[in-house]
N, C-alpha and C positions, 0 to 999 in steps of 0.2 A: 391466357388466350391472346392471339396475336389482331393487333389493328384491322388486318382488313376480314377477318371474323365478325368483330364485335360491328362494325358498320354494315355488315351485311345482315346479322342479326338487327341490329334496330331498324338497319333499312326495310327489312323481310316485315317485321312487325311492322311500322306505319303502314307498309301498303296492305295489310289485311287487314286493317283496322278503318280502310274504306268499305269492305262492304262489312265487316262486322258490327261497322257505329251503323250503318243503313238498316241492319238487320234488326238491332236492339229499338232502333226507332221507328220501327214499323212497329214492332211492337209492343213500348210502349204508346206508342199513338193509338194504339187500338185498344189497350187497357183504360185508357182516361178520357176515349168516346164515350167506355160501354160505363165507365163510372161520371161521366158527364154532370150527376145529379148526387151523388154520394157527398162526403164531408168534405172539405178542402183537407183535411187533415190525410186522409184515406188517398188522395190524388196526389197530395205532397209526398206521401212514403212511395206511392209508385212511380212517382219521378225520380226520386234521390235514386232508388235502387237500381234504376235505368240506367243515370249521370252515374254511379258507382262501378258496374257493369261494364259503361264503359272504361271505366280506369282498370278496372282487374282482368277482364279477357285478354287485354295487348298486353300487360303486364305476365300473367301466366305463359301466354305466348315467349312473351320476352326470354324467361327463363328457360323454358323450354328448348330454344334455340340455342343461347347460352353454354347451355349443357349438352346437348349436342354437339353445337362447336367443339367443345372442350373434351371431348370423346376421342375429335379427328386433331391428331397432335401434329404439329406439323405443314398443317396444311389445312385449305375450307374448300369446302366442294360448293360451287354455286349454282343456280339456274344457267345453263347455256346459251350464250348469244351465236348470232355470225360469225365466222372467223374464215381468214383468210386464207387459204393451202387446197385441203382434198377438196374436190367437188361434190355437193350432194345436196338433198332438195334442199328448198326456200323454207330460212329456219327466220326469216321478219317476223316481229309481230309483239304485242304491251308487252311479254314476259322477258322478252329475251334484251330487252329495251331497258326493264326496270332493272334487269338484273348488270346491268353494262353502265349503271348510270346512278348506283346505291348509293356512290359517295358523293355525288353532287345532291341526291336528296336530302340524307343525310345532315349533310353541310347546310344547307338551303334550311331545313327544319331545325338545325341546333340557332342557328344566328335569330330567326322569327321566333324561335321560344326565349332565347334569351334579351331579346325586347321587350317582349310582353313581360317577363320575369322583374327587369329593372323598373317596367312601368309601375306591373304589382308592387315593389321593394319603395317605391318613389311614394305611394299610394300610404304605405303603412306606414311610413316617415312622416308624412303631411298631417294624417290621425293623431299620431301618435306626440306632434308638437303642438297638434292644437290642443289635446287632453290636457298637456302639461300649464302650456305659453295662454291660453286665451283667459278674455277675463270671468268671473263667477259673477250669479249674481244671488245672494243670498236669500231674497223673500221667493225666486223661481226654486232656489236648490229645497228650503225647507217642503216648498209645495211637494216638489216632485217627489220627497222623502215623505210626505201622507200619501200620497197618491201609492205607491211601492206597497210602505206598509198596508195599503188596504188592497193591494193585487197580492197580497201573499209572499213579498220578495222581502227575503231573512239576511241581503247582505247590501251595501251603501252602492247606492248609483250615480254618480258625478253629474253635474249640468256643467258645459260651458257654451258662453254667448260667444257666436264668431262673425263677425262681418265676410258680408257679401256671398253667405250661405243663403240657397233660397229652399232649403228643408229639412226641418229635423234630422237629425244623424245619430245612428249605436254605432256606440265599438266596442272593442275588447271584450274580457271573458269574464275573470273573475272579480275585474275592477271595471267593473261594465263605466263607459260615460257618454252622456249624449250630447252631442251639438245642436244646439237650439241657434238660428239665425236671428243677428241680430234686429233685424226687417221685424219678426212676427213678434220678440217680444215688445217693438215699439208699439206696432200696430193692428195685432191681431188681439180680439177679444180675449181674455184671461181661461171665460170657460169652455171658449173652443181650443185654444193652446194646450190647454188642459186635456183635452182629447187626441188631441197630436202625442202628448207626452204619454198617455197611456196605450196607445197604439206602439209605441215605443220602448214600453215596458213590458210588451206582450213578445217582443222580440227579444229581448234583456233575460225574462223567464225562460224561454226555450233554446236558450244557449243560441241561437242563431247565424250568430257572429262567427262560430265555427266550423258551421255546414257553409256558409256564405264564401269563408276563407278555404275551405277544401274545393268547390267551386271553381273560385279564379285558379287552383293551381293545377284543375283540370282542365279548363280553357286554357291554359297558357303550355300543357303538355298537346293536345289535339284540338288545339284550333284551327286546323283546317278542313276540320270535319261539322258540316253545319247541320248534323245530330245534335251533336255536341253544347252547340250554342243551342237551339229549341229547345232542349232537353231544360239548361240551364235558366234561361228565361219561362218556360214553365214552372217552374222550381219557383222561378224567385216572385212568379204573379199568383201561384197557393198559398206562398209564405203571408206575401200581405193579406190574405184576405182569413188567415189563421189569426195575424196579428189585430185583423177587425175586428172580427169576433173575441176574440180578449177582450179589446177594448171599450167594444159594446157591454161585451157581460161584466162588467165590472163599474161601467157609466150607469149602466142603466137606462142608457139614452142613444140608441145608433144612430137616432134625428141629430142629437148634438155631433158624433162623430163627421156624420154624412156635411155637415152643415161646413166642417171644418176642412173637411179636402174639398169641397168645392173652394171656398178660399182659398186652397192652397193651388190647386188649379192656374189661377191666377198669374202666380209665379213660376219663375223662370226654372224648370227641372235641374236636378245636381245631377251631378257626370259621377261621383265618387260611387264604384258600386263595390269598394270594397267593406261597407258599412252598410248599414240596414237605413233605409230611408221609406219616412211616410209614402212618399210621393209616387213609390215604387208600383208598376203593375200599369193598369190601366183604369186612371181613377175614375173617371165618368162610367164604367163597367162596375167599380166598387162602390159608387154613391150610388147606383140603383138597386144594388144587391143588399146594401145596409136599409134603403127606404123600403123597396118592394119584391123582398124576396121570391122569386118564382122557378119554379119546371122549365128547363131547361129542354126543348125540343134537337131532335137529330138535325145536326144541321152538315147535308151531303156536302156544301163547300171546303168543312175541314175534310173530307176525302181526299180532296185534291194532291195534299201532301202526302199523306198515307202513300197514294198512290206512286206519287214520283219517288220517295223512299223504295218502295217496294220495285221498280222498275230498274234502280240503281243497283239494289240487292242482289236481284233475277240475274242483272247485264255481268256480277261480278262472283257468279256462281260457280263458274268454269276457274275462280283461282286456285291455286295451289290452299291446300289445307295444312301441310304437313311441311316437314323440315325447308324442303329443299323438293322442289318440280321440274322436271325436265320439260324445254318443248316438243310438243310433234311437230311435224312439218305438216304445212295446211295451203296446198299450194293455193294460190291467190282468186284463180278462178272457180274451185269448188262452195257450193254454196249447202251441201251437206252438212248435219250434227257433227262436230271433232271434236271428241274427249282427247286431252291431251294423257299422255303417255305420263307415269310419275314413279322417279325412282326413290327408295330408302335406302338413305346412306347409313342408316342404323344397322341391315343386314348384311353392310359389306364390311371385307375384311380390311384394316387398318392397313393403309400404304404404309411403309416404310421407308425412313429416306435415307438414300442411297448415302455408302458413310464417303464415298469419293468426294460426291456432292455437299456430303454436310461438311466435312473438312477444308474443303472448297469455298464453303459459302456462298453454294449458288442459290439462289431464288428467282420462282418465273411460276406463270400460269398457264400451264396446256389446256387446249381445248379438247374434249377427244367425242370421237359420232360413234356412237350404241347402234347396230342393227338388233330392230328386234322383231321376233313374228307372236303372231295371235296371241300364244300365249304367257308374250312377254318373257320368253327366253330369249337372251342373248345370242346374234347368227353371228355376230363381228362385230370387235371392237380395235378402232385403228385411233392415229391421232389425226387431225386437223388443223392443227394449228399448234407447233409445238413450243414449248418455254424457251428453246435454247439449248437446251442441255439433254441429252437423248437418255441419260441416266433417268432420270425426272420423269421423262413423260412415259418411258417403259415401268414405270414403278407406279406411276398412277393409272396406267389402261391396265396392269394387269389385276392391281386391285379392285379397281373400280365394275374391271367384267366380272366379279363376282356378284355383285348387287341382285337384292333384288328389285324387278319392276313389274307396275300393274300396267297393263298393254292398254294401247291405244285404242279407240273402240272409234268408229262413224255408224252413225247413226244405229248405236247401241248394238254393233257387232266389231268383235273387235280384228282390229286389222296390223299387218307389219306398215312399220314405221321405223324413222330416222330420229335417234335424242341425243341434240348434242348438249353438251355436260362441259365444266371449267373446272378445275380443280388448282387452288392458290398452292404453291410450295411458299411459303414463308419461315424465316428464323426466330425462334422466342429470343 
C-alpha cells in the first residue's frame, strides 16, 4: 500500500473516532447514572468495556480502510477539496478541509503520541529501577507476607521503601512489588500502614497492574479525545474503591482503613499513574463510603456532561461513515438540512494505469466534479483540476463515473448536486 493511502487511512480513522469516542461516552455515562447504586465492581466492567470500545471501533475502522485502500492499486481515492481550473459550486467546508490536510494531522498526532509513548517508557523505567535499586525492609516485607497470605495470594509480593514517595505504589504482574514511602514507614502507625498495604494487595489480586498498563496505552493512542480520558479516570476511581473493599473485608475494620487515607490525605499526591496507588480516586469520597455507606441519589448536575457529549455526537452526525465521502456543495447562504452526497469506491471499477504513464513514472492527483441528479446517477463527469498528465486523469474520470452514489438529499428530499472527488496516482 503506498504512503499517501495509509495516512489517509489513519487520517480518516482519527477523525471518526471524534464523534465515535462522543458516542460511546454518552453511553456509557448513562449506563453508570442508571447503575449509580450497584457494586463498584459492576461500574468497573462497564467502564473498561467503554475505554475497550474505544480502542476496537477506530481499530476495526482502521482495517477496514486498509483493505479498501489495498483494493485500489495504484492509486487512493480521497474526499474532495477546492480545486483550482473548471468552475462550479462552493465545494468549502470541515470535509473537504480534513481531507486536504490528513498529513499534517497525521503528523501532528504521531509526534503527540510519541511523547506520551516516551513519557509512558520513562514511567516503567523509573518502577522498574525502584523494584530492583531501592532498599527492603525486612520486619515490613515479612508483615506484608502475613498480610497476602491471609488475602488469599499463593505467590511472593516484594516491599521496597523509596524516599520522597508520598503513597504506596503496585507494580508489575507476576512479581508484583509495592513501594511503600519512606515518610509512612517513619511515621505513620504500623496498623494503619497495614491497611494501606492491604488495600494494595487487593490490587496485587486483581491483576490490576494490567488493565492500568492497557489504559495509558489507550491514552496515549486517543488522547485528544477527552471520552477517553473520563472514561479512564472513572475506571481508575471504581478500581479504588474495589480495592477498599478488599481491604475492608479482609481487616475487618473499614474504621482502620478509613482512618488511614485520611492520614494519607495529608500528603503530598504521586504523579506516577502508571502504578496502582492508595491515594488514587477521590479520597474524602472514599472515607465516607468506607464510614457511612449510603443511597446514592440522582444527581441532574452529572447531566450536564452527558449532555455536551451528546450535543458533540448530534453536531458530528452528518460525517462520513464509510470508506471515503464525497462533499455536496452547500452554498454558504442556505440554511436548509444538506445530506451530503457519498460515494463507494468499492462499486467502482478499478482505474488502470495507463502503461505510457507507468513506464513514464508519472504521479499526480486529479481532482475530478461528479454531476449528479436525484437519484444519484451520474449527468457528468469532467476534470477540475488535472495531475499534469491527461493520460491520468482520463483513466481516473472514466473509472471513477462508474461509481456508485447515494444522492444528496435537503431536507430529506433528495436533490442534484455537485461531488467533487481526488484521486492520488502513486508508484508502489
Amino acid at each position: 500500500m503506498s504512503a499517501p493511502a495509509l495516512v489517509a487511512a489513519v487520517g480518516w480513522t482519527l477523525v471518526h473516532f471524534v464523534w465515535q469516542g462522543a458516542l460511546l461516552g454518552c453511553v456509557v455515562a448513562v449506563l453508570l447514572t442508571a447503575l449509580r447504586n450497584a457494586r463498584p465492581e459492576t461500574r468497573y466492567a462497564v467502564a473498561c468495556l467503554g475505554l475497550l470500545l474505544c480502542l476496537a471501533w477506530p481499530a476495526v475502522d482502521l482495517a477496514l480502510l486498509l483493505k479498501a485502500g489495498g483494493s485500489v492499486a495504484d492509486g487512493t481515492p480521497v474526499p474532495g477539496g477546492a480545486g483550482a481550473g473548471t468552475a462550479g459550486p462552493n465545494t468549502a467546508g470541515l470535509l473537504p478541509w480534513l481531507g486536504q490536510n490528513l498529513g499534517w494531522i497525521v503528523a501532528l498526532w504521531a509526534s503527540c503520541a510519541g511523547a506520551l509513548s516516551l513519557r509512558m517508557v520513562v514511567g516503567l523505567l523509573w518502577i522498574g529501577r525502584a523494584a530492583r535499586l531501592e532498599s527492603q525492609d525486612p520486619v515490613w516485607q515479612a508483615r506484608l507476607a502475613r498480610l497476602a497470605e491471609r488475602c488469599g495470594l499463593d505467590r511472593e509480593v516484594r516491599l521496597r521503601v523509596v524516599d520522597g514517595l508520598a503513597s504506596p505504589i503496585t507494580a508489575g504482574w507476576w512479581r508484583a512489588v509495592v513501594l511503600v514511602p519512606a515518610s509512612l514507614v517513619a511515621g505513620m502507625p504500623p496498623h494503619l500502614l497495614e491497611a494501606l498495604l492491604a488495600h494494595e494487595l487487593g490490587h496485587v489480586r486483581r491483576h490490576d497492574y494490567l488493565v492500568n498498563l492497557l489504559q495509558n496505552v489507550i491514552e496515549t493512542l486517543l488522547f485528544y479525545h477527552p471520552a477517553v480520558w473520563w472514561l479512564s479516570r472513572r475506571i481508575r476511581a471504581e478500581r479504588e474503591q474495589i480495592a477498599d473493599d478488599f481491604a475492608a473485608r479482609h481487616l475487618g475494620e473499614p474504621r482502620r482503613l478509613a482512618l488511614a487515607l485520611s492520614e494519607l490525605e495529608k500528603l503530598q499526591f504521586s504523579s506516577h499513574h502508571l502504578a496502582q496507588a492508595a491515594n488514587g480516586g477521590d479520597l474524602m469520597a472514599r472515607i465516607r463510603r468506607l464510614l457511612r455507606p449510603d443511597v446514592q441519589a440522582l444527581n441532574w448536575k452529572a447531566a450536564i456532561p452527558v449532555l455536551g457529549l451528546a450535543v458533540v455526537c448530534a453536531a458530528s452526525a452528518h460525517a462520513p461513515t464509510s470508506r471515503v465521502t464525497a462533499s455536496a456543495s452547500t452554498p454558504t447562504h442556505s440554511k436548509s438540512a444538506r445530506q451530503q452526497a457519498i460515494v463507494d469506491f468499492n462499486s467502482c471499477r478499478k482505474p488502470e494505469y495507463p502503461k505510457e504513464d507507468l513506464a513514464a513514472g508519472h504521479q499526480g492527483t486529479v481532482t475530478l466534479g461528479f454531476m449528479l441528479d436525484e437519484r444519484g446517477g451520474v449527468l457528468d463527469a469532467f476534470v477540475r483540476k488535472s495531475s499534469g498528465y491527461p493520460g491520468l486523469d482520463e483513466a481516473a474520470r472514466s473509472a471513477l463515473a462508474l461509481c456508485s452514489f447515494h444522492p444528496a438529499r435537503e431536507n430529506g428530499v433528495p436533490v442534484r448536486t455537485m461531488v467533487p472527488v481526488q484521486y492520488v496516482w502513486t508508484l508502489e
